[in-house]
VEXBABA-71130 format. One record per residue (C-alpha): chain; residue in three letters; x, y, z. Coordinates in steps of 0.25 Angstrom, whole numbers, plus 2048, in hexadecimal, padded with zeros to 3 digits. Layout:
N
+--------+---------+-----+-----+-----+
! cadena ! residuo !   X !   Y !   Z !
+--------+---------+-----+-----+-----+
!      A !     ala !   X !   Y !   Z !
...
+--------+---------+-----+-----+-----+
***
This chain:
393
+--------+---------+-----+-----+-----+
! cadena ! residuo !   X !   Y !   Z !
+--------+---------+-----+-----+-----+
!      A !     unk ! DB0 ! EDD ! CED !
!      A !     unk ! DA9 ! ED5 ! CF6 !
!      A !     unk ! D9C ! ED2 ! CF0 !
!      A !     unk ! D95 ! ECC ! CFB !
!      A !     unk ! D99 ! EDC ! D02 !
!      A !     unk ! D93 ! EE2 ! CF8 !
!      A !     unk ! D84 ! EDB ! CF6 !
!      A !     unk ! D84 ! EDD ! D06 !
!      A !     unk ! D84 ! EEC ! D04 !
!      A !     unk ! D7B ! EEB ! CF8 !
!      A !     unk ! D70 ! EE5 ! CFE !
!      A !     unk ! D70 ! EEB ! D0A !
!      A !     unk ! D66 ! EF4 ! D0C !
!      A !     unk ! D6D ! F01 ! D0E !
!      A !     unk ! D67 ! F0D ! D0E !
!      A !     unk ! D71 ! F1A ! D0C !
!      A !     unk ! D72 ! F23 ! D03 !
!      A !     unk ! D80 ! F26 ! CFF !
!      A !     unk ! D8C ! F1D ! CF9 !
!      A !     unk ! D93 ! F1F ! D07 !
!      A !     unk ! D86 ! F1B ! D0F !
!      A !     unk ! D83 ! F0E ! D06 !
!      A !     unk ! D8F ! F09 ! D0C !
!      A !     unk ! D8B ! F08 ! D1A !
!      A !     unk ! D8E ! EFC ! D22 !
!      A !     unk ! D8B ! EF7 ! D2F !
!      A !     unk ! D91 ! F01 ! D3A !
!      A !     unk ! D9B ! EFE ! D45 !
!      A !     unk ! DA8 ! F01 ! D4B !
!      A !     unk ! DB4 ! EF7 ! D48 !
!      A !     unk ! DBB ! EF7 ! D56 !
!      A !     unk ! DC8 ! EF2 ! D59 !
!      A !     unk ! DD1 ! EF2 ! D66 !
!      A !     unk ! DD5 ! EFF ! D6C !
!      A !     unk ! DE2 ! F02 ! D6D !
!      A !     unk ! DEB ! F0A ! D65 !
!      A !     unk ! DF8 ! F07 ! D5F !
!      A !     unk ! E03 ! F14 ! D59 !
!      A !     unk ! E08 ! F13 ! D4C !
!      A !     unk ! E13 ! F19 ! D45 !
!      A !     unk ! E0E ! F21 ! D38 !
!      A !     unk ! E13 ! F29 ! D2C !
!      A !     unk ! E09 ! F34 ! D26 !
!      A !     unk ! E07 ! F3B ! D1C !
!      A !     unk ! E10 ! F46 ! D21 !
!      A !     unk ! E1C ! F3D ! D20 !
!      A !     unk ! E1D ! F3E ! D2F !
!      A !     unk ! E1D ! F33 ! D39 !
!      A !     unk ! E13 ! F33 ! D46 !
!      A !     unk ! E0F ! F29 ! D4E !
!      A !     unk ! E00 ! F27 ! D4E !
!      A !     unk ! DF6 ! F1F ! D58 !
!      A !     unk ! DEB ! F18 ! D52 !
!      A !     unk ! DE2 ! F11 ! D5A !
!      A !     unk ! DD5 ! F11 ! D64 !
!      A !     unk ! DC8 ! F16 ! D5C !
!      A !     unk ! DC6 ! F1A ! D4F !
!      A !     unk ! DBA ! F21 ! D4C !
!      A !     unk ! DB4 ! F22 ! D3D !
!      A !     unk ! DA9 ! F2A ! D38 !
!      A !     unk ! DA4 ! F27 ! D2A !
!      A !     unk ! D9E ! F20 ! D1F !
!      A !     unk ! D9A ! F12 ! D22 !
!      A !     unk ! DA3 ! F07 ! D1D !
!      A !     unk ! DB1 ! F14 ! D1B !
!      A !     unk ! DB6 ! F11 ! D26 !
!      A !     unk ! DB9 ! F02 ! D1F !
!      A !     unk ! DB9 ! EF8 ! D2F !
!      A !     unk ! DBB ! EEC ! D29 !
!      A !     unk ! DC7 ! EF3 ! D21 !
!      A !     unk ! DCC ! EFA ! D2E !
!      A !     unk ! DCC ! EEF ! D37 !
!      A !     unk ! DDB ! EEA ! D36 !
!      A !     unk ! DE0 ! EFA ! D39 !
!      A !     unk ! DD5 ! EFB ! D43 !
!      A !     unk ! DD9 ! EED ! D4A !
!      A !     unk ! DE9 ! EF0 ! D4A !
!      A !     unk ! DE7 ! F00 ! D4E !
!      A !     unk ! DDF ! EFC ! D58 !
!      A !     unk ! DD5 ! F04 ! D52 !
!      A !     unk ! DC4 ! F04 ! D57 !
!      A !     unk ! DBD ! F0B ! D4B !
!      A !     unk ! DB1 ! F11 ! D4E !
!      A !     unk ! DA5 ! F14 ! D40 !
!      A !     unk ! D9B ! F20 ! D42 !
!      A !     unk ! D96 ! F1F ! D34 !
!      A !     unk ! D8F ! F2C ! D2D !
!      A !     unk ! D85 ! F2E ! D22 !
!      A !     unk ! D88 ! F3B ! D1D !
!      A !     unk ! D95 ! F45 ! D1E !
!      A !     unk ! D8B ! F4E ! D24 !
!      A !     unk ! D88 ! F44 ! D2F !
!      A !     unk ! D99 ! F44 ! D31 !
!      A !     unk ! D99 ! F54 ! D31 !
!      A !     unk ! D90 ! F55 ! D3D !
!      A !     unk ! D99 ! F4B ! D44 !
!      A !     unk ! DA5 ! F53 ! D41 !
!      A !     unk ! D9D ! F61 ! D46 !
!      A !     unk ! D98 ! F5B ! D53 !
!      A !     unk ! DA5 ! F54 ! D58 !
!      A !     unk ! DA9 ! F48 ! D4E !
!      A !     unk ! DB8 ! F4F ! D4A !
!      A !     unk ! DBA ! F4B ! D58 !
!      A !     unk ! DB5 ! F3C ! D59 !
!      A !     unk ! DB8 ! F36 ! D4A !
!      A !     unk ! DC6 ! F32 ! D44 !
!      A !     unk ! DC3 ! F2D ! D37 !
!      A !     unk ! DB7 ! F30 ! D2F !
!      A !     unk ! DB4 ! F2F ! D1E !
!      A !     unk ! DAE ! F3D ! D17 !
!      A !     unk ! DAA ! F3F ! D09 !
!      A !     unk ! DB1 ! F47 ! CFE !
!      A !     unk ! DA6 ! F51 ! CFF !
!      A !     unk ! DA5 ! F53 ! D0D !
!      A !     unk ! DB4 ! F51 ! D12 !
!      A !     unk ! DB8 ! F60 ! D0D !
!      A !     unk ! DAE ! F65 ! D1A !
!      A !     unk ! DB3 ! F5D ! D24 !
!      A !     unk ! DC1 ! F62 ! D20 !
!      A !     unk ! DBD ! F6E ! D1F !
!      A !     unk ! DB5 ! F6E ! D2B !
!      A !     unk ! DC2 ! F68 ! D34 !
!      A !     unk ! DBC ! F5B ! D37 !
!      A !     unk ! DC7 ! F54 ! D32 !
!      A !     unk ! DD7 ! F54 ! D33 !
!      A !     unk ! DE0 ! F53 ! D28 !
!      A !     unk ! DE4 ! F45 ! D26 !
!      A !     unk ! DF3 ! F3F ! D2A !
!      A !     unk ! DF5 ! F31 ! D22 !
!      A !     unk ! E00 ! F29 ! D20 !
!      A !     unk ! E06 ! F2E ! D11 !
!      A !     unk ! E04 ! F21 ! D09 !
!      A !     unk ! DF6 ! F20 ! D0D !
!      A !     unk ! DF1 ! F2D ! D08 !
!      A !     unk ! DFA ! F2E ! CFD !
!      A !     unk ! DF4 ! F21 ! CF7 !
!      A !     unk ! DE7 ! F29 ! CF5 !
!      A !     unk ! DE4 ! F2B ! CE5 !
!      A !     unk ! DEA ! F38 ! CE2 !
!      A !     unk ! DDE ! F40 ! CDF !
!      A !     unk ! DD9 ! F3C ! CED !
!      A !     unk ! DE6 ! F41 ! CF4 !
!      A !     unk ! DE2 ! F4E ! CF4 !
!      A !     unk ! DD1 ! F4E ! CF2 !
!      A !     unk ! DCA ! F5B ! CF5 !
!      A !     unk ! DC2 ! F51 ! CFE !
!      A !     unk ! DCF ! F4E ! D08 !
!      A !     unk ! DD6 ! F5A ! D08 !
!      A !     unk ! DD4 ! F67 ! D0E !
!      A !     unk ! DDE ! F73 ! D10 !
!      A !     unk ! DE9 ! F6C ! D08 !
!      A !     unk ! DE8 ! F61 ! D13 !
!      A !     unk ! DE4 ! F53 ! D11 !
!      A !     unk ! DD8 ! F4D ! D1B !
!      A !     unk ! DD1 ! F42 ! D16 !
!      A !     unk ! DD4 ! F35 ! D0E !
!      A !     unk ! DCB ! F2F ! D03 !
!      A !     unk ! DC7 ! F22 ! D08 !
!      A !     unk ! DBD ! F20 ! CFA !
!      A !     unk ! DB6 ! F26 ! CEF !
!      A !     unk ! DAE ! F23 ! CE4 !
!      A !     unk ! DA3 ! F2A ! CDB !
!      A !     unk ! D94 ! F28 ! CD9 !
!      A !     unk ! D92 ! F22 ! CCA !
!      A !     unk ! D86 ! F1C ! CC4 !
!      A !     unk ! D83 ! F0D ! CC3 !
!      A !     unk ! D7D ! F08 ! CBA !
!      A !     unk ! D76 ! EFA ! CB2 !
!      A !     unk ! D7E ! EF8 ! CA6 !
!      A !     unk ! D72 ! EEF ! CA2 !
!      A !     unk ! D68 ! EFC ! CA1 !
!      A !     unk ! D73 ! F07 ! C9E !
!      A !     unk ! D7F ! F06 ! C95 !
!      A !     unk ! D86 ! F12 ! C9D !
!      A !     unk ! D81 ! F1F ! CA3 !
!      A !     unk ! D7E ! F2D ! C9B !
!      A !     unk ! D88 ! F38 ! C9E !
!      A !     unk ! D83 ! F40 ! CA6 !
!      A !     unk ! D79 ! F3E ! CB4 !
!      A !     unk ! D6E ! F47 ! CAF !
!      A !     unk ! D6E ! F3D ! CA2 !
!      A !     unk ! D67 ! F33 ! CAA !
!      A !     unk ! D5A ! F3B ! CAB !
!      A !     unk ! D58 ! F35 ! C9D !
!      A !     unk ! D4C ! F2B ! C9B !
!      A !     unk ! D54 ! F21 ! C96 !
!      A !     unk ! D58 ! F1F ! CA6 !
!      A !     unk ! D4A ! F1F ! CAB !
!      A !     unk ! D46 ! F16 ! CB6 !
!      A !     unk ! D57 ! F13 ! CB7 !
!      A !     unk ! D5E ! F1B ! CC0 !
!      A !     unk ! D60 ! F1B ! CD0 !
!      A !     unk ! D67 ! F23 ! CD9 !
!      A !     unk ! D6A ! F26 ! CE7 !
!      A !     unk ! D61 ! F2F ! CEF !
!      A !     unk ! D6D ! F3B ! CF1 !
!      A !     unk ! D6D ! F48 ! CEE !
!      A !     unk ! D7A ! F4D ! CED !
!      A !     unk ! D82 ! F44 ! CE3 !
!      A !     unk ! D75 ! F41 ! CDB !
!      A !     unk ! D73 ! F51 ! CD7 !
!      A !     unk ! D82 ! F53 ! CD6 !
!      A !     unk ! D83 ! F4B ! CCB !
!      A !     unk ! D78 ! F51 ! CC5 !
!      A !     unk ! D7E ! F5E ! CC6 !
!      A !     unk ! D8B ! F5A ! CC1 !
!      A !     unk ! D82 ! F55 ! CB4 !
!      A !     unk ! D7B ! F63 ! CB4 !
!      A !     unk ! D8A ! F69 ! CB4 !
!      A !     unk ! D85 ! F71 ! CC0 !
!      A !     unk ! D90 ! F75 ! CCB !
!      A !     unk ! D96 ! F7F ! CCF !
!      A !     unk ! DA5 ! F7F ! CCB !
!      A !     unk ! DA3 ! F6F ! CC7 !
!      A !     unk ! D9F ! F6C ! CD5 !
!      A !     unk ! D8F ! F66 ! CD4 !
!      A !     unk ! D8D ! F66 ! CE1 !
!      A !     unk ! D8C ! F75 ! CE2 !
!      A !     unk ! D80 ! F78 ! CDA !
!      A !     unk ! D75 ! F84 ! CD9 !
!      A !     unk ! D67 ! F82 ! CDE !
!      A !     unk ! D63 ! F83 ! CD0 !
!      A !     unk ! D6D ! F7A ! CCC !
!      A !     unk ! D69 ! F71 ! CD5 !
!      A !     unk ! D5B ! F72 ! CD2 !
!      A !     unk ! D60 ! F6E ! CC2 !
!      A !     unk ! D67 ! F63 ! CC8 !
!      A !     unk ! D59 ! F5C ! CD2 !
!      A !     unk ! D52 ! F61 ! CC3 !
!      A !     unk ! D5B ! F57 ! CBA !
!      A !     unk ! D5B ! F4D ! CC5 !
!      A !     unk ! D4A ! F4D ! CC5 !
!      A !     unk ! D4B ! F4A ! CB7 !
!      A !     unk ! D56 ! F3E ! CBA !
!      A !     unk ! D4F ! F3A ! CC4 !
!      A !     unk ! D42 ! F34 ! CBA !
!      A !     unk ! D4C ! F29 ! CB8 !
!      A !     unk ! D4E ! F27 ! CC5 !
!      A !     unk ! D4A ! F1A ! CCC !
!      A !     unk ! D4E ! F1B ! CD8 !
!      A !     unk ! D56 ! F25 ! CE2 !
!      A !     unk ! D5C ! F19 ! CED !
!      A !     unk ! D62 ! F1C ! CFA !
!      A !     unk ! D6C ! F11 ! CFA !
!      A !     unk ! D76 ! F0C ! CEE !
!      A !     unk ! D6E ! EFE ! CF3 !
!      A !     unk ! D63 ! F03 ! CF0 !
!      A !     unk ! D68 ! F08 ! CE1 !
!      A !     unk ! D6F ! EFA ! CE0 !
!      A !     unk ! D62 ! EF3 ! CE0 !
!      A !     unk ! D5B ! EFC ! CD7 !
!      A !     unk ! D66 ! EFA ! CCB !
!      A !     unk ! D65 ! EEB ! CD0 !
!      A !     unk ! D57 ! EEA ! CCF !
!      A !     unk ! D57 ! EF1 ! CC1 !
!      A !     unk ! D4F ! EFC ! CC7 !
!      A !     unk ! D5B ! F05 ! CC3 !
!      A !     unk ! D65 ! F05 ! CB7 !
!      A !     unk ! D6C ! F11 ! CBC !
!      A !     unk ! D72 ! F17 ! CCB !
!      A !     unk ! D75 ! F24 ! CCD !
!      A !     unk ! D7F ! F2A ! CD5 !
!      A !     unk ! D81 ! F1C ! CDA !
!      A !     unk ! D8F ! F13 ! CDE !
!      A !     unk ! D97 ! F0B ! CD7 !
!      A !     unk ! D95 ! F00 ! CE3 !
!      A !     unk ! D87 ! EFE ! CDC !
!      A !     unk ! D8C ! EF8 ! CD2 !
!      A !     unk ! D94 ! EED ! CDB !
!      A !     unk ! D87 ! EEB ! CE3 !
!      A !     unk ! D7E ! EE9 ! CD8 !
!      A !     unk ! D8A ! EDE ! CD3 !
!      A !     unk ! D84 ! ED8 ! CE0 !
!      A !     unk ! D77 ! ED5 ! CDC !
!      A !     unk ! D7A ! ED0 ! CCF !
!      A !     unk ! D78 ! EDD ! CC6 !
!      A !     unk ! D83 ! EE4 ! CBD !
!      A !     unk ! D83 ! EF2 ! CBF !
!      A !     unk ! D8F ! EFF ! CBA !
!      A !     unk ! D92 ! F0B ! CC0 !
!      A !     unk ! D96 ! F18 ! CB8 !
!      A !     unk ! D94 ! F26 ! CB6 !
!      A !     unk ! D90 ! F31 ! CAD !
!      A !     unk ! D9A ! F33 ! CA3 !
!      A !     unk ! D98 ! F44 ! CA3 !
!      A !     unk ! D94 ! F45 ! CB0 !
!      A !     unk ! D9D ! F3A ! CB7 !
!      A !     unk ! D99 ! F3A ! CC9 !
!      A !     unk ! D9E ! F3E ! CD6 !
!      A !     unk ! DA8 ! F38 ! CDE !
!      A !     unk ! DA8 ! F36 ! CEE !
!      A !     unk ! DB4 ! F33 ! CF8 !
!      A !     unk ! DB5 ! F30 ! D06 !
!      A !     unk ! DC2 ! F33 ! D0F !
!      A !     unk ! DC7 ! F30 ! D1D !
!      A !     unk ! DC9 ! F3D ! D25 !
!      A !     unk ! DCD ! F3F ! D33 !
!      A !     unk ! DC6 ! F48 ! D3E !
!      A !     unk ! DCB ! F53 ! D41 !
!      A !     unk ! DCB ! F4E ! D50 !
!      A !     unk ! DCC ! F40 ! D4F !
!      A !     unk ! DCD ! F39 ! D5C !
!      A !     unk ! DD5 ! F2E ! D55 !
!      A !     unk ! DDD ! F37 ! D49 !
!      A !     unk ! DEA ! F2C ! D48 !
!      A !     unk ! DE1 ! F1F ! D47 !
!      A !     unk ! DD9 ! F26 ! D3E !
!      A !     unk ! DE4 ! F29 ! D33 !
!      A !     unk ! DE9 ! F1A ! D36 !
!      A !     unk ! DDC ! F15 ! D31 !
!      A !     unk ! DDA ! F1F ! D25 !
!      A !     unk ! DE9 ! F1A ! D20 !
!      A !     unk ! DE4 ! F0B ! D23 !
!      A !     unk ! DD8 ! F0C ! D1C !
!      A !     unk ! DDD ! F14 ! D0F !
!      A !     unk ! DE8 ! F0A ! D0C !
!      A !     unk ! DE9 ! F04 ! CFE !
!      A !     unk ! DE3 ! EF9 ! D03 !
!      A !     unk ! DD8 ! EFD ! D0D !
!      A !     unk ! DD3 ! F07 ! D03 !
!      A !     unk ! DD0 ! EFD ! CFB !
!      A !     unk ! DC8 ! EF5 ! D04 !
!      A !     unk ! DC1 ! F02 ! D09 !
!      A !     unk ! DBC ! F06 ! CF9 !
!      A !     unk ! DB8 ! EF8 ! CF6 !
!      A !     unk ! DAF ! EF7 ! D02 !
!      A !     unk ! DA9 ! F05 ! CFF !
!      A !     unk ! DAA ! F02 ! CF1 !
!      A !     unk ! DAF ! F0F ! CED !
!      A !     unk ! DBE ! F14 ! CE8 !
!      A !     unk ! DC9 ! F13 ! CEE !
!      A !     unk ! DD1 ! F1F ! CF1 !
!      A !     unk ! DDF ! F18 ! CF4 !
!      A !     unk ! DE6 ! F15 ! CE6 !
!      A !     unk ! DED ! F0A ! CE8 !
!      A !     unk ! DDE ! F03 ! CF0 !
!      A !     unk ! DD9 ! F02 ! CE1 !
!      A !     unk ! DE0 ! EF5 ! CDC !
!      A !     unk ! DDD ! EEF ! CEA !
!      A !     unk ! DCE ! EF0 ! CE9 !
!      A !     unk ! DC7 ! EE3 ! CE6 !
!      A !     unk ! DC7 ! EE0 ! CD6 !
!      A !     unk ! DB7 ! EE0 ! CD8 !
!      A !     unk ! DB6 ! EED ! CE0 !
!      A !     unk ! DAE ! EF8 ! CDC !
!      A !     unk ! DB8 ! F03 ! CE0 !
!      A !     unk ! DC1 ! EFE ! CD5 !
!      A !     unk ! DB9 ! F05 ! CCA !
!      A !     unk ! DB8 ! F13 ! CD0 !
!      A !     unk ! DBD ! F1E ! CC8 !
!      A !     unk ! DCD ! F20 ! CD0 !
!      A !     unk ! DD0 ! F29 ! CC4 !
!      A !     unk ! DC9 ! F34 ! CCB !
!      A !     unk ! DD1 ! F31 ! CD8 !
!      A !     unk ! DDF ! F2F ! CD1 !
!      A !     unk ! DDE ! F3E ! CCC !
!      A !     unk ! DE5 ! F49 ! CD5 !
!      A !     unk ! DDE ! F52 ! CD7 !
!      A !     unk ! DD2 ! F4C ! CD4 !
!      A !     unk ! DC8 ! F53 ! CCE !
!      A !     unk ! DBA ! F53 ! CC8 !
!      A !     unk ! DAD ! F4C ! CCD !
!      A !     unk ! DB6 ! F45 ! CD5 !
!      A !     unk ! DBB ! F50 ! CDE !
!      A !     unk ! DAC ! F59 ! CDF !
!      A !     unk ! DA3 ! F59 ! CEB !
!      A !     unk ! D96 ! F54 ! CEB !
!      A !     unk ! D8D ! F58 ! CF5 !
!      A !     unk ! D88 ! F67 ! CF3 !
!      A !     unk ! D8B ! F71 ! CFF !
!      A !     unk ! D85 ! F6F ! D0C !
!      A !     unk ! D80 ! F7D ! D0B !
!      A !     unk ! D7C ! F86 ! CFE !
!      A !     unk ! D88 ! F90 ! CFB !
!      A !     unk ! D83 ! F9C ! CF2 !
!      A !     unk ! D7C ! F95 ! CE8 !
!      A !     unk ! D80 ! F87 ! CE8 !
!      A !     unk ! D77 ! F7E ! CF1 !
!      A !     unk ! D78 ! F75 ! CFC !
!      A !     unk ! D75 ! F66 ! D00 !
!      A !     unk ! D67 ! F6D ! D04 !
!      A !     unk ! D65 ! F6F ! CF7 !
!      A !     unk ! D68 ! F64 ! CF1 !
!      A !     unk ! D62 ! F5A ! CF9 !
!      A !     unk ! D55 ! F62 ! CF7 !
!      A !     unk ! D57 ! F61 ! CE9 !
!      A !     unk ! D5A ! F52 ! CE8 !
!      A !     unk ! D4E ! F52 ! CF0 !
!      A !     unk ! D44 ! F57 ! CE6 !
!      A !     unk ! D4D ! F4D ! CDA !
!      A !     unk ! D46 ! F42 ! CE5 !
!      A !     unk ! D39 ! F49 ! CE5 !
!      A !     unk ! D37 ! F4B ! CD6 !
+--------+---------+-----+-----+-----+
***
């Protein structure tokens, strides 16, 4: 891990309010000569095609997945000029792909929770990569609900990770078992968290046991209601709600905070930074949720062969790894793993869950509730309104 890396994004003044958005980077396109050059390629079909990739590529995405730096010598030999338009939110993506976008982009990154839409929605195409890349995915993501759609594959998990607690071993010896726990006095004036409504009250609700069939994010109004009550009392020990995992770094620094919730493992290496200890875990009963991003394809893309050259150059082994330690999350290529750094963050998440096939649990359940109430469960609307009054309390 390069240190000198991470204490630049630590203390720069960043001010997002996801995982994804903390990792935002100075944007630009990296542009090569145009050109184009015909290579000879074996996909996952076992059939032989001859495929050009060259001229512009265009990338639509979260900040920093679309990994320049590590692209440049397959953007320099192709040929290749890649051009970054850089998204907030998946619904910001959405209303791309309604007004046009399937048209104009090639390559873009979605979430695990928003991907099944734009399958479903025919934004995207399924994918053709050469066998040995694909196949050197761990198992249980070969065939994630989050990548497949009609018993045909379209996406490929770039990386993933979860959102555990971190912690100072100094203040607290370990964490209770289950989130609610944490309302206790003993954590007064110790906890911080991230300003989001979704992941915060899912957890909650997975602490309440509320669900419907296991799935927390589909909750009752009065359900819900439960989970913004439990969430007031929690909130009593709450120092702090950041928009930014800077932000939350500095608190745990400072001593202002013993306890993140819902945080990040990178935390931990950021605070290493400043000189501070910190650990990362999660509730024993309660455990967290898991994210993933993947590489899809339009469904129109302008530039469809460049654009599976460069998803197979960026998911080898070796670019993989590079990709995961520079986002500081888990790799999804198995054999990437024993090439990260020995220092690297992305060593210690929990590839258990991603070895498994078919995976299951927390690992595979959507986070974000529906965009709209259905019957009786309740929608973003209604969650947002309900973090909301958590806030105001």
């Amino acid at each position: 891990m390069d240190e000198s890396y991470v204490r630049q994004i630590a203390e720069r003044d960043l001010q997002r309010l996801t995982r994804r958005m903390f990792l935002a980077r100075a944007s630009g396109a990296v542009v090569a000569a145009s050109g184009g050059v015909t290579l000879l390629s074996g996909w996952s079909d076992g059939a032989t095609r001859l495929a050009k990739v060259g001229g512009q590529l265009v990338f639509v995405g979260v900040d920093g997945e679309d990994a320049r730096k590590i692209a440049q010598p397959f953007l320099k030999k192709n040929h290749v000029t890649l051009k970054v338009s850089y998204i907030a939110d998946n619904d910001t993506l959405l209303t791309k792909l309604r007004t046009g976008g399937d048209h104009q982009f090639d390559v873009m990154t979605i979430p695990k929770d928003s991907a099944p839409r734009e399958m479903a929605l025919g934004f995207v195409q399924p994918l053709a990569l050469p066998g040995p890349s694909f196949k050197g995915l761990f198992p249980g993501l070969q065939k994630a609900p989050w990548i497949t759609h009609g018993g045909k594959v379209y996406g490929f998990p770039l990386i993933w990770g979860s959102e555990p607690c971190v912690y100072n071993p100094k203040k607290f010896n370990g964490l209770p078992p289950k989130y609610t726990d944490f309302a206790d006095k003993k954590y007064a004036r110790s906890l911080t968290t991230i300003d989001e409504p979704y992941g915060n009250q899912w957890l909650v609700a997975k602490s309440l046991g509320f669900g419907h069939n296991g799935n927390h994010n589909e909750l009752t109004q009065a359900q819900l209601d439960k989970v913004r009550d439990a969430w007031i009392e929690l909130k009593k020990n709450v120092v702090s709600m950041t928009a930014a995992f800077g932000d939350q770094t500095d608190l745990l620094v400072r001593g202002e905070a013993s306890i993140a919730l819902n945080s990040w493992q990178a935390v931990v290496q950021f605070a290493k930074a400043k000189g501070v200890t910190l650990k990362y875990a999660t509730p024993k009963v309660d455990g967290t949720y898991f994210w993933s991003d993947s590489y899809f394809i339009a469904s129109h893309a302008p530039n469809p062969d460049t654009a599976r050259a460069y998803i197979s150059y960026m998911t080898s082994p070796a670019n993989n790894a590079r990709v995961a330690d520079s986002l500081q999350s888990g790799c999804t290529v198995a054999k990437a793993v024993n090439l990260l750094p020995s220092s690297s963050i992305s060593r210690g998440y929990p590839y258990s869950v991603v070895k498994a096939a078919p995976m299951h649990g927390d690992i595979v359940r959507t986070i974000l509730p529906p965009e709209t109430s259905q019957g009786s469960i309740v929608g973003k609307d209604a969650w947002v309104k309900s973090w909301e009054q958590v806030k105001a309390s």
